[in-house]
SERO-4910 file (N, C-alpha, C, O; in steps of 0.05 Angstrom, whole numbers):
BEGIN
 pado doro    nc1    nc2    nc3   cac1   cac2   cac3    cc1    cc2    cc3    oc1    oc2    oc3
  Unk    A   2682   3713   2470   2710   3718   2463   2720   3743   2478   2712   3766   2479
  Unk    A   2737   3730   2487   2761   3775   2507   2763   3789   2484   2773   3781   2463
  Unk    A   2750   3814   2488   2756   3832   2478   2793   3837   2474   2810   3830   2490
  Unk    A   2799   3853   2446   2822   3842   2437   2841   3865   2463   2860   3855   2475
  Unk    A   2833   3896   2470   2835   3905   2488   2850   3887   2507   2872   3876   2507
  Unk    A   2829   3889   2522   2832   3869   2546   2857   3842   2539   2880   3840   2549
  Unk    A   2847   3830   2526   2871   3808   2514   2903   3823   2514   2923   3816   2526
  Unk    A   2897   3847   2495   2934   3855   2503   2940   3869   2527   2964   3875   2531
  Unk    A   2917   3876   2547   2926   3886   2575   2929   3863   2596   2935   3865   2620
  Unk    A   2922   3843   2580   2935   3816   2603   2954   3796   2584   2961   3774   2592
  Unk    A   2958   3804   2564   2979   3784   2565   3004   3788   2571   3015   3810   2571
  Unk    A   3015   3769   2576   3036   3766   2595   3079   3770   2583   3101   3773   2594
  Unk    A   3069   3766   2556   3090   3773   2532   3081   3782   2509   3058   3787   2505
  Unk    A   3100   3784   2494   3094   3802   2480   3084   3790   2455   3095   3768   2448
  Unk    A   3064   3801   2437   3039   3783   2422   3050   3781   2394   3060   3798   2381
  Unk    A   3046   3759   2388   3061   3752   2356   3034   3762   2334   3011   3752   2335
  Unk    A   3042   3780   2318   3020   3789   2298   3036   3793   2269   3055   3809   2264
  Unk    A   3025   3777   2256   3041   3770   2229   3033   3788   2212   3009   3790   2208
  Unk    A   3050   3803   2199   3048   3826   2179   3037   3817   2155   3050   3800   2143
  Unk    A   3016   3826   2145   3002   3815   2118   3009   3787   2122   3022   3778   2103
  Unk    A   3002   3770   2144   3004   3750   2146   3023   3729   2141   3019   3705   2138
  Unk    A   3056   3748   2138   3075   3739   2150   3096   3735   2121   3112   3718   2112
  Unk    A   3086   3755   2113   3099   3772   2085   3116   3750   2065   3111   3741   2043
  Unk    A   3139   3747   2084   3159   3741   2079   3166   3705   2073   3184   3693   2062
  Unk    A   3145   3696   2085   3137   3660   2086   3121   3655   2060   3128   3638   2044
  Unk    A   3091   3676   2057   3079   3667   2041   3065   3691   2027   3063   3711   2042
  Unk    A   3055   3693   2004   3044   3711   1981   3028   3726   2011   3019   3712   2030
  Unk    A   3026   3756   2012   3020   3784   2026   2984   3767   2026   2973   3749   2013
  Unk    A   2981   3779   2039   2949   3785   2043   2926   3765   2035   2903   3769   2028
  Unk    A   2944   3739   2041   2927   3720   2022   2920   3693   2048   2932   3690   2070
  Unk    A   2901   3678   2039   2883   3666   2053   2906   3645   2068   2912   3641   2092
  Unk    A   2917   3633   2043   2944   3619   2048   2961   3627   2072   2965   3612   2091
  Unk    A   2973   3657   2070   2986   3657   2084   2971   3659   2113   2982   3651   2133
  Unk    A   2944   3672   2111   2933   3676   2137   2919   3649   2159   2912   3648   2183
  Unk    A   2922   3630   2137   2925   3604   2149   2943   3586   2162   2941   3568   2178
  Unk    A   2968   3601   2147   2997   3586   2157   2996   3604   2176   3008   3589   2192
  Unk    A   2992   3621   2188   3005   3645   2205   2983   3630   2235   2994   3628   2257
  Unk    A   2967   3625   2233   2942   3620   2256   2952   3580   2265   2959   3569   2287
  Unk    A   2949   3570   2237   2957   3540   2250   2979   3533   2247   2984   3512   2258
  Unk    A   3000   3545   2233   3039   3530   2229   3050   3548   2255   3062   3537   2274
  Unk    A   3043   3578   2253   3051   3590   2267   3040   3598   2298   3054   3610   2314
  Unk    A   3018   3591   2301   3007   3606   2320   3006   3630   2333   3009   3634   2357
  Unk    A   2998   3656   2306   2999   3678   2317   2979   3679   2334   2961   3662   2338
  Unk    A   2985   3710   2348   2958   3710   2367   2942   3740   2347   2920   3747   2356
  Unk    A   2950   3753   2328   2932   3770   2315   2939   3769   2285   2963   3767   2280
  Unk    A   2920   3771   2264   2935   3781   2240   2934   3799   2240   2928   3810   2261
  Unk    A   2942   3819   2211   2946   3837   2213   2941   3846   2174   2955   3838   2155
  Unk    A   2920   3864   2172   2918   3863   2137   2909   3894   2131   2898   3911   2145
  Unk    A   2917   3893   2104   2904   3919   2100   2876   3913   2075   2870   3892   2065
  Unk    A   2868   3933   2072   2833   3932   2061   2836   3962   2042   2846   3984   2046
  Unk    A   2819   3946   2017   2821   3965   1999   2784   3965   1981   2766   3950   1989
  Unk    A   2782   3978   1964   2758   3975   1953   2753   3984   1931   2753   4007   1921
  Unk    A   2746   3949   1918   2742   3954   1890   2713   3981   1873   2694   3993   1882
  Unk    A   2721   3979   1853   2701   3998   1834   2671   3987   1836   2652   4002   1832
  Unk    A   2668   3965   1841   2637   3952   1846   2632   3951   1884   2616   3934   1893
  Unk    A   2649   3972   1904   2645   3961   1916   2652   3941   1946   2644   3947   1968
  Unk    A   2666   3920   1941   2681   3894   1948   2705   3905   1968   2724   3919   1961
  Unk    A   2701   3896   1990   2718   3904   2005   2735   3887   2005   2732   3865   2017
  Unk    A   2765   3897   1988   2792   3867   1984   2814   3870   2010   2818   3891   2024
  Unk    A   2825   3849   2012   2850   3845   2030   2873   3855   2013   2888   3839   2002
  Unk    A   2876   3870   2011   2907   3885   1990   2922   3908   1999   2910   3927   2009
  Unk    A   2947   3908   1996   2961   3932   2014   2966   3951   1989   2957   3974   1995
  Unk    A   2976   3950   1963   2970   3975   1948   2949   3982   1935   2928   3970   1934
  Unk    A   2957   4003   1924   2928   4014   1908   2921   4007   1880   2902   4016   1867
  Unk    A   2945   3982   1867   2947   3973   1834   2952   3940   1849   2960   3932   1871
  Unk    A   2943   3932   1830   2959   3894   1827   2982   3891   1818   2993   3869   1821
  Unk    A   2994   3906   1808   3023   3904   1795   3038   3892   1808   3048   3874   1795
  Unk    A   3048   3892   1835   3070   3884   1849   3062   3862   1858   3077   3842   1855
  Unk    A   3038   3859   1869   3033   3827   1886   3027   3802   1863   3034   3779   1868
  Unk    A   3011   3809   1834   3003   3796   1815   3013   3801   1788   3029   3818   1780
  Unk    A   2999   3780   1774   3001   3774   1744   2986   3798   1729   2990   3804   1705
  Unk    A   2968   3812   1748   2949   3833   1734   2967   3862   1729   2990   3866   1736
  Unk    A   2950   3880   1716   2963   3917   1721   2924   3925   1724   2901   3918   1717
  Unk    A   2940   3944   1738   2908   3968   1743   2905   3973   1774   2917   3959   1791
  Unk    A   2889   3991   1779   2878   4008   1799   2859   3997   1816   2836   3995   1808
  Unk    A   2865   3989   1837   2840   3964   1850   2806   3983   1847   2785   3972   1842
  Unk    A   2810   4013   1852   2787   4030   1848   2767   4030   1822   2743   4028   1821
  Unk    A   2792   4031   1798   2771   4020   1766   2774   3985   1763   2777   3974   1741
  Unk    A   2772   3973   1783   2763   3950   1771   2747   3934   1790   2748   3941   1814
  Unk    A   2731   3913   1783   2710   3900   1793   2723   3873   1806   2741   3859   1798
  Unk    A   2710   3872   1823   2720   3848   1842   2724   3819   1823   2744   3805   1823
  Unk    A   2701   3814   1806   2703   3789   1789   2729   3796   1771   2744   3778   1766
  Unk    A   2733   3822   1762   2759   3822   1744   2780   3818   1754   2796   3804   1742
  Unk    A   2788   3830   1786   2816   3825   1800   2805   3802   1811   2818   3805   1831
  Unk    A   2791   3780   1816   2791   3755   1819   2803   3727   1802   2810   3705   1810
  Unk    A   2802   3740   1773   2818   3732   1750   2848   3726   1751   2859   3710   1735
  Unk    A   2864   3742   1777   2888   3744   1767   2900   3732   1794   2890   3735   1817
  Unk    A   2924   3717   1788   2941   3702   1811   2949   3721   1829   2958   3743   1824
  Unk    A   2944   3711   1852   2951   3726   1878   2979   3719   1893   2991   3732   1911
  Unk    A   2984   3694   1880   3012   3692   1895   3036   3681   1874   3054   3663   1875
  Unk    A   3028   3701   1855   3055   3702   1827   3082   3713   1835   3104   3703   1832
  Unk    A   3072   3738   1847   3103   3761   1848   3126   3754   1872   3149   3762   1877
  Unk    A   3104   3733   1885   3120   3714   1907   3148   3701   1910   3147   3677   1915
  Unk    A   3176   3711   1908   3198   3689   1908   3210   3686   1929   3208   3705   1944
  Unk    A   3225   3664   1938   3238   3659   1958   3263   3669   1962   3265   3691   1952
  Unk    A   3292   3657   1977   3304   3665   1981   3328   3646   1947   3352   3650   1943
  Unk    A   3313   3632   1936   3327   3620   1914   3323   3625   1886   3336   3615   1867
  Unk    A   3300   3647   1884   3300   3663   1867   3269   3652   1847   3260   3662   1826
  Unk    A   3260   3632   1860   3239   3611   1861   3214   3623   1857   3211   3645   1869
  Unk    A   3200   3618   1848   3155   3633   1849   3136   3596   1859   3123   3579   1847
  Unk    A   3144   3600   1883   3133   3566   1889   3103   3569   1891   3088   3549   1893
  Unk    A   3094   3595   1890   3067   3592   1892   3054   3605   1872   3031   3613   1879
  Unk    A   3059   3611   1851   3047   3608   1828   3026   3581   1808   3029   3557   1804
  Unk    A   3006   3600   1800   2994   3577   1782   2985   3562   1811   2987   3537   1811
  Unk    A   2978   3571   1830   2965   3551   1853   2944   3559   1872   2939   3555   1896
  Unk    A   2932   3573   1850   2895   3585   1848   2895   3604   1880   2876   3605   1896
  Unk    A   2912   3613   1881   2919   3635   1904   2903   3671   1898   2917   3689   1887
  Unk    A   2882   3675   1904   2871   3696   1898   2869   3716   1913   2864   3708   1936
  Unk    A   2871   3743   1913   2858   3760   1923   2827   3768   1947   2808   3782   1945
  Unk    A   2836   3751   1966   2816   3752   1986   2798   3775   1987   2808   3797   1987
  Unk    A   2768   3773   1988   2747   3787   1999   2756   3791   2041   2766   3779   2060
  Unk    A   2745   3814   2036   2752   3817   2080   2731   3802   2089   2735   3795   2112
  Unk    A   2702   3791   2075   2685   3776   2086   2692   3746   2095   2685   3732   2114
  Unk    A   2715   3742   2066   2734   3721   2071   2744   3718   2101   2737   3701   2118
  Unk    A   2756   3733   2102   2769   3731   2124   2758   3730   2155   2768   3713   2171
  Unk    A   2735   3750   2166   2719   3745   2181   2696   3724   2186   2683   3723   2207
  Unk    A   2693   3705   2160   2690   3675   2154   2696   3648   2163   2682   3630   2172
  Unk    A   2726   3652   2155   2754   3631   2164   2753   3638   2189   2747   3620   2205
  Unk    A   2759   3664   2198   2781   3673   2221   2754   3688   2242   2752   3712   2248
  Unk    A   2734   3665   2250   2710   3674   2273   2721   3687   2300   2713   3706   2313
  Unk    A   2747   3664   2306   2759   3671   2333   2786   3680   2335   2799   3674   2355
  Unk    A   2796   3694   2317   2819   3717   2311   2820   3737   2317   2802   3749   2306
  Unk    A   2835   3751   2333   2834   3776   2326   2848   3788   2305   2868   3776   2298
  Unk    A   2842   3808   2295   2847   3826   2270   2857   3848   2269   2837   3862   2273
  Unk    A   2886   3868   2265   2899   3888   2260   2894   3901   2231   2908   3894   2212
  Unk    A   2877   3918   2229   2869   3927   2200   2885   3958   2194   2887   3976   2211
  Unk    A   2890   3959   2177   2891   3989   2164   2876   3999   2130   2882   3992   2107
  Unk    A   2862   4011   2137   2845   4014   2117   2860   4036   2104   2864   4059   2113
  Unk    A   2871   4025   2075   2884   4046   2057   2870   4073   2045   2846   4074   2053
  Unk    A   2875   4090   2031   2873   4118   2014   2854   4130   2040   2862   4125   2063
  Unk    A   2830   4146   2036   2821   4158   2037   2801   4158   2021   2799   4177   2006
  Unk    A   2782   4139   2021   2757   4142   2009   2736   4128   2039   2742   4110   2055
  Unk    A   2716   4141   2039   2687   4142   2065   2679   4105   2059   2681   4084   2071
  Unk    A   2671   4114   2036   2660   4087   2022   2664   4063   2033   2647   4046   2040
  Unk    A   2701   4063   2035   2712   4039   2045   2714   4033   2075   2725   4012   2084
  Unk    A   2702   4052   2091   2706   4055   2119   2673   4044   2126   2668   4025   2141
  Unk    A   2653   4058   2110   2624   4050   2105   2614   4019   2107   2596   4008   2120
  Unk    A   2638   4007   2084   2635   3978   2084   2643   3962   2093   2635   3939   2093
  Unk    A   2670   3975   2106   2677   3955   2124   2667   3948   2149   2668   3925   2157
  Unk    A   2654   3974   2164   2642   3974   2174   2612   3948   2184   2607   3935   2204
  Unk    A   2597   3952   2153   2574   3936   2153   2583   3911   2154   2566   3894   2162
  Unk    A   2607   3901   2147   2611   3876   2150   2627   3863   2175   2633   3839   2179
  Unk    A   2633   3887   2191   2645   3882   2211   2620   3883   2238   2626   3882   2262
  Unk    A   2596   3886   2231   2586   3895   2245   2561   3861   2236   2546   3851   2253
  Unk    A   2563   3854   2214   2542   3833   2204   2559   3814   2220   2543   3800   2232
  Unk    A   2581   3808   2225   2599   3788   2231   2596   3797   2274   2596   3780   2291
  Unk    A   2595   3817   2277   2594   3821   2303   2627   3812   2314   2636   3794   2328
  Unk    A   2638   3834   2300   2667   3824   2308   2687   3853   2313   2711   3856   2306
  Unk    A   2670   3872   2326   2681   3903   2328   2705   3896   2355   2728   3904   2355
  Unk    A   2692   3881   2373   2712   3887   2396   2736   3864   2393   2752   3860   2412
  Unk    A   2738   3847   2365   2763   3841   2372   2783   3848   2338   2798   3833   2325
  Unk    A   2775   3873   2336   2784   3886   2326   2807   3909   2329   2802   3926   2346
  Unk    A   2830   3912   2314   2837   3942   2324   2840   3953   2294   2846   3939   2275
  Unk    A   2834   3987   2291   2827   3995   2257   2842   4012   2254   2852   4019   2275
  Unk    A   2851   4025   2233   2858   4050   2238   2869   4059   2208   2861   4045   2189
  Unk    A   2886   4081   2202   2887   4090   2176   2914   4108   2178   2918   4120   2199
  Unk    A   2931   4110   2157   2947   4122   2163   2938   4151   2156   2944   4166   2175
  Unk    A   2924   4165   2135   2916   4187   2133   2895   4196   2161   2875   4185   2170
  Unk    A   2909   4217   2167   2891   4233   2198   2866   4232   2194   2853   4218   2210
  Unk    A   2850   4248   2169   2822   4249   2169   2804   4223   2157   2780   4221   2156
  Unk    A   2818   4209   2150   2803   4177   2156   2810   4169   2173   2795   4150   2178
  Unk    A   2827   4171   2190   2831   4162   2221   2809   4167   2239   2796   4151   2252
  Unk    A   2808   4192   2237   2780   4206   2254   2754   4190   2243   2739   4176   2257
  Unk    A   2751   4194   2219   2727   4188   2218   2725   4153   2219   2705   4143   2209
  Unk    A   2740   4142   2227   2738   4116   2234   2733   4111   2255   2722   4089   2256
  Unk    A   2738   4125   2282   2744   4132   2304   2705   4139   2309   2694   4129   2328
  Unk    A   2698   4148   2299   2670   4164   2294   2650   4132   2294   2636   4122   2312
  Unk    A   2659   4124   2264   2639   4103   2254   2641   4077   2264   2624   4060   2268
  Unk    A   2668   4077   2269   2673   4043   2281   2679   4045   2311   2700   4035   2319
  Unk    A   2664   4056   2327   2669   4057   2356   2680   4038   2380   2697   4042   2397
  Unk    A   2659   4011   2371   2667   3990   2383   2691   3981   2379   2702   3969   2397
  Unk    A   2706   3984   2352   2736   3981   2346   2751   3985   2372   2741   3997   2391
  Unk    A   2786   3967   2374   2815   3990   2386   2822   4012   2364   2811   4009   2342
  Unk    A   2834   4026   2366   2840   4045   2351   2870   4058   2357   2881   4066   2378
  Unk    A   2878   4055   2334   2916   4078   2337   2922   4097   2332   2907   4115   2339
  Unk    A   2946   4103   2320   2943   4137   2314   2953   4132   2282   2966   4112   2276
  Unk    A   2946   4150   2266   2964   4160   2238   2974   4164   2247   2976   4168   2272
  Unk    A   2989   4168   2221   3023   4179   2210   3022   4204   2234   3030   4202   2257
  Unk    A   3011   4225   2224   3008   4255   2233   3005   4251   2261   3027   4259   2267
  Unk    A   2993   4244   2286   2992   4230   2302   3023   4218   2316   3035   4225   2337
  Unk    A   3030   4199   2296   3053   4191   2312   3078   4208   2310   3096   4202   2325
  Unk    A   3080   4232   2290   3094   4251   2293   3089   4274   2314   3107   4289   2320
  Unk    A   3070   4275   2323   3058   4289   2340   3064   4278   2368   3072   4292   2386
  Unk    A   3060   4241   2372   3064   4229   2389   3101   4230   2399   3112   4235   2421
  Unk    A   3104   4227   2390   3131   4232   2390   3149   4254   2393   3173   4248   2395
  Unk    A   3145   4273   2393   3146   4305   2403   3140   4306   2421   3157   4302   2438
  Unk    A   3109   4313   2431   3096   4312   2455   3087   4292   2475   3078   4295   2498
  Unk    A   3089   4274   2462   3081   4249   2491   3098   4247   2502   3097   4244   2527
  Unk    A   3129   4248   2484   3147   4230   2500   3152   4260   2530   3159   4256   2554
  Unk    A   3145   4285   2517   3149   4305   2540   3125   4308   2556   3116   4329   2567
  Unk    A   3117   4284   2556   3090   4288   2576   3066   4298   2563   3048   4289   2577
  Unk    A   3052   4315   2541   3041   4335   2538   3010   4320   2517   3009   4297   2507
  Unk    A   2997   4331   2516   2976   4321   2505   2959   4297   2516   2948   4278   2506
  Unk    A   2961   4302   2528   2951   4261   2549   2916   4264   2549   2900   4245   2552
  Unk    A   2910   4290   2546   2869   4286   2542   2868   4273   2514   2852   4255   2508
  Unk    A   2887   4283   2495   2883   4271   2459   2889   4253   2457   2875   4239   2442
  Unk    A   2915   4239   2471   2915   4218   2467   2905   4196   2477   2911   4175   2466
  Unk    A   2892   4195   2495   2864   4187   2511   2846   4171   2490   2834   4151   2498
  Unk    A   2844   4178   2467   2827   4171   2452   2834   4155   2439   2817   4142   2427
  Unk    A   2865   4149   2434   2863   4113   2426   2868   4102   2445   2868   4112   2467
  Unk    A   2874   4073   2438   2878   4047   2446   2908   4041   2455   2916   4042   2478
  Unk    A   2921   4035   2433   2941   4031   2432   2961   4049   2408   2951   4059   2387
  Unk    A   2991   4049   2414   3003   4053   2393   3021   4038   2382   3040   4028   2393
  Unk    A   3011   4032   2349   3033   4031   2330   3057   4039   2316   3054   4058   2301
  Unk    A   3078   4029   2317   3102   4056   2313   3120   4033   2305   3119   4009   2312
  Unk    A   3143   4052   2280   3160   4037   2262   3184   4033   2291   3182   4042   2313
  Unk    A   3209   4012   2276   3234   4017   2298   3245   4032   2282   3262   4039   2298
  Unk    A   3251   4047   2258   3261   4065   2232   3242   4073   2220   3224   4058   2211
  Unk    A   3245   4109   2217   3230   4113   2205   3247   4139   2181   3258   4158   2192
  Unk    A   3248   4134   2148   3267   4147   2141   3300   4148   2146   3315   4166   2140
  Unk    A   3307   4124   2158   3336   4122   2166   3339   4129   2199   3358   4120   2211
  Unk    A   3321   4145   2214   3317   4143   2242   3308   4127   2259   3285   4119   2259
  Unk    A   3328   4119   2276   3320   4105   2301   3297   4115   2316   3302   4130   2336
  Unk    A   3272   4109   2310   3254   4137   2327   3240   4110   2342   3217   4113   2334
  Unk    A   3239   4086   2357   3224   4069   2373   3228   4077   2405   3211   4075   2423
  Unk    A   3259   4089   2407   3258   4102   2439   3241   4120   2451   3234   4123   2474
  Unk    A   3237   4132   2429   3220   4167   2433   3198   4156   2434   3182   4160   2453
  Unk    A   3192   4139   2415   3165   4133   2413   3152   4115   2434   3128   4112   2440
  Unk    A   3178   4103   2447   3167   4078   2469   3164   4096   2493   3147   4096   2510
  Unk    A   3185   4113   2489   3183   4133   2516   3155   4151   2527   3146   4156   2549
  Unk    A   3146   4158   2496   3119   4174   2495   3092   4147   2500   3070   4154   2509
  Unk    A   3099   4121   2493   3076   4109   2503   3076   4098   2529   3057   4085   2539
  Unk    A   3101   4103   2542   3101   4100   2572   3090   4115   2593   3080   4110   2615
  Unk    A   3095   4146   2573   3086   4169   2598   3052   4169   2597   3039   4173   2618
  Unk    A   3039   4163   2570   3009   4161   2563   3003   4135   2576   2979   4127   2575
  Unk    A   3017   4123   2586   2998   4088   2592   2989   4079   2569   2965   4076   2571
  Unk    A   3002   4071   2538   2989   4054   2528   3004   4040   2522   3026   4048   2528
  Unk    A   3003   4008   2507   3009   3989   2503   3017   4000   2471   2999   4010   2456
  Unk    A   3049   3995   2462   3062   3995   2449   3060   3965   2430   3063   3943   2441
  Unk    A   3055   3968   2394   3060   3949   2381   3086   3958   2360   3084   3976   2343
  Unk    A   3101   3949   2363   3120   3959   2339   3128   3935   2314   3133   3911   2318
  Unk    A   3126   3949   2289   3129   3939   2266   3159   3931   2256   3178   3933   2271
  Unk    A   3161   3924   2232   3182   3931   2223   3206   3913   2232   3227   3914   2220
  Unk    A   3202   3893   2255   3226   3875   2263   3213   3843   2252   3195   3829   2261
  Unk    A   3236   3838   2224   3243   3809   2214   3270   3805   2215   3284   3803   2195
  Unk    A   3277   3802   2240   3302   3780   2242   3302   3782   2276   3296   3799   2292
  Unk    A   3313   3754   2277   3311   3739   2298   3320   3759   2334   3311   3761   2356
  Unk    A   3352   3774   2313   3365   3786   2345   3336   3809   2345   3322   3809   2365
  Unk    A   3331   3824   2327   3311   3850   2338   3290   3844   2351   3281   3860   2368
  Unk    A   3280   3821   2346   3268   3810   2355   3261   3798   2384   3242   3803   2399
  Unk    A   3279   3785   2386   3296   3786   2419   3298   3806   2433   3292   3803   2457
  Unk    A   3307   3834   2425   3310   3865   2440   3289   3867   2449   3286   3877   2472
  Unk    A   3262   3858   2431   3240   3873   2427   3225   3859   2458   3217   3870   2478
  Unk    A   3227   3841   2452   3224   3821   2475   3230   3823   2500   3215   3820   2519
  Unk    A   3260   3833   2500   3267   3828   2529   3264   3860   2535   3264   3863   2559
  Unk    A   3261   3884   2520   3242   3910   2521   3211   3901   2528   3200   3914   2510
  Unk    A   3197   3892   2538   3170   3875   2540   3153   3895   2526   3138   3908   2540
  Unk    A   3154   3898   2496   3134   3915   2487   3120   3891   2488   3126   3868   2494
  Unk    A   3081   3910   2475   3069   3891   2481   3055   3872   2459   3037   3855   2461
  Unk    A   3068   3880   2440   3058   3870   2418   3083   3875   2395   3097   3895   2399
  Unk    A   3092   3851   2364   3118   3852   2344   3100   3850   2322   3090   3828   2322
  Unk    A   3093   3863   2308   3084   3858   2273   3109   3857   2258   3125   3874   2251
  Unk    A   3107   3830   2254   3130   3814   2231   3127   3799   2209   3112   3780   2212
  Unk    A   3136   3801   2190   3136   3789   2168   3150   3762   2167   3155   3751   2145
  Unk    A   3157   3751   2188   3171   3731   2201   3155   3715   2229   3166   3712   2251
  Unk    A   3137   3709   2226   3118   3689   2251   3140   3667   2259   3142   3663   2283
  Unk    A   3152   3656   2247   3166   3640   2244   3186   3649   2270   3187   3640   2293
  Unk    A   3194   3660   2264   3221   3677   2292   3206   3689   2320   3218   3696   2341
  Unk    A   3180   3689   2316   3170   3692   2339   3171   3669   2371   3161   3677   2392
***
């Protein structure tokens, strides 16, 4: 398989990567949606975030409680993978008619082993939430039992799990945090820092951040560094199009569909 690298330094447009597997179509982070997104849609990356339960269990979930995506309440940290396996994964789900079509339709809370399972010949956009070692530890071992580092890209929005991901998951692509892209954006776009930034891959960057237009600065600073630009944050069709005929090189959307 091409390394995922390599893959976005030759492709030729710009790469469809469905946000929690395309948010907005089907229940966040779920097997469902990461199936519609690969065979309805034909993305060319997903894109999930990874959390870890109290026993352990490395889950596909973007907050740190079940509250918002599920039927459940609690802290993914105090509870056990068999207990948040209990609870519907694609309850909090409605459409644009006010609808829960995927409720009651045994939609759960994916394991990440899940996913490197199903998805052998995928590549994968991860961000590993909070700041605990633990979860960087295990994701690790299973990314490493699966032999699936180089078509990987990892990263964290907190700086010092960034680093130390950067450390443990080598064979990974790698981006910048938060702290990072504020940084990137100051000084890249003026030329400056180009040995530090050397050390990732690629950059990820919002088109708004806080009510600012900050994707110019930011495209500008990944131009002067030579890296390949993914930007988030565009679901609807015209931004979409900009983004496009701007040839970034990669759209994380909650919309595969408009790709």
């Amino acid at each position: 398989m091409t390394p995922i690298l390599e893959f976005i330094k030759n492709s030729t447009q710009p790469l469809s990567i469905a946000h929690r597997g395309g948010m907005a179509l089907f229940p966040e982070n779920t097997l469902l949606a990461f199936h519609a997104a690969v065979d309805k849609y034909k993305v060319d990356i997903l894109e999930m975030d990874l959390q870890i339960t109290k026993d352990g269990k490395v889950i596909v979930l973007h907050d740190d409680s079940l509250d918002r995506t599920t039927n459940g309440k609690g802290e993914v940290s105090r509870l056990s993978y068999e207990e948040i396996s209990q609870f519907d994964g694609g309850f909090r789900f409605n459409n644009d008619k006010g609808e829960f079509p995927f409720r009651d339709k045994g939609i759960k809370i994916p394991l990440f082993e899940n996913i490197l399972e199903e998805f052998p010949q995928m590549f994968l956009n991860i961000e590993l939430k909070g700041y605990n070692l633990k979860l960087i530890q295990k994701a690790a071992d299973l990314i490493n039992k699966y032999n699936a580092g180089n078509r990987i890209l990892i990263g964290a929005t907190n700086f010092i799990q960034n680093m130390r991901i950067h450390q443990i998951l080598s064979e990974c692509g790698h981006y910048l945090s938060q702290l990072d892209i504020y940084l990137f954006g100051v000084f890249g776009s003026c030329g400056f820092g180009r040995k530090y930034w050397e050390i990732f891959h690629v950059v990820e960057v919002p088109l708004h951040y806080h009510g600012l237009h900050v994707y110019p600065l930011l495209r500008k600073a990944a131009d002067n560094m030579g890296l390949p630009i993914i930007v988030w944050g565009a679901n609807d069709l015209q931004i979409i199009e900009k983004l496009k005929a701007d040839d970034v090189d990669g759209i994380i959307t909650a919309r595969p569909d408009l790709m």
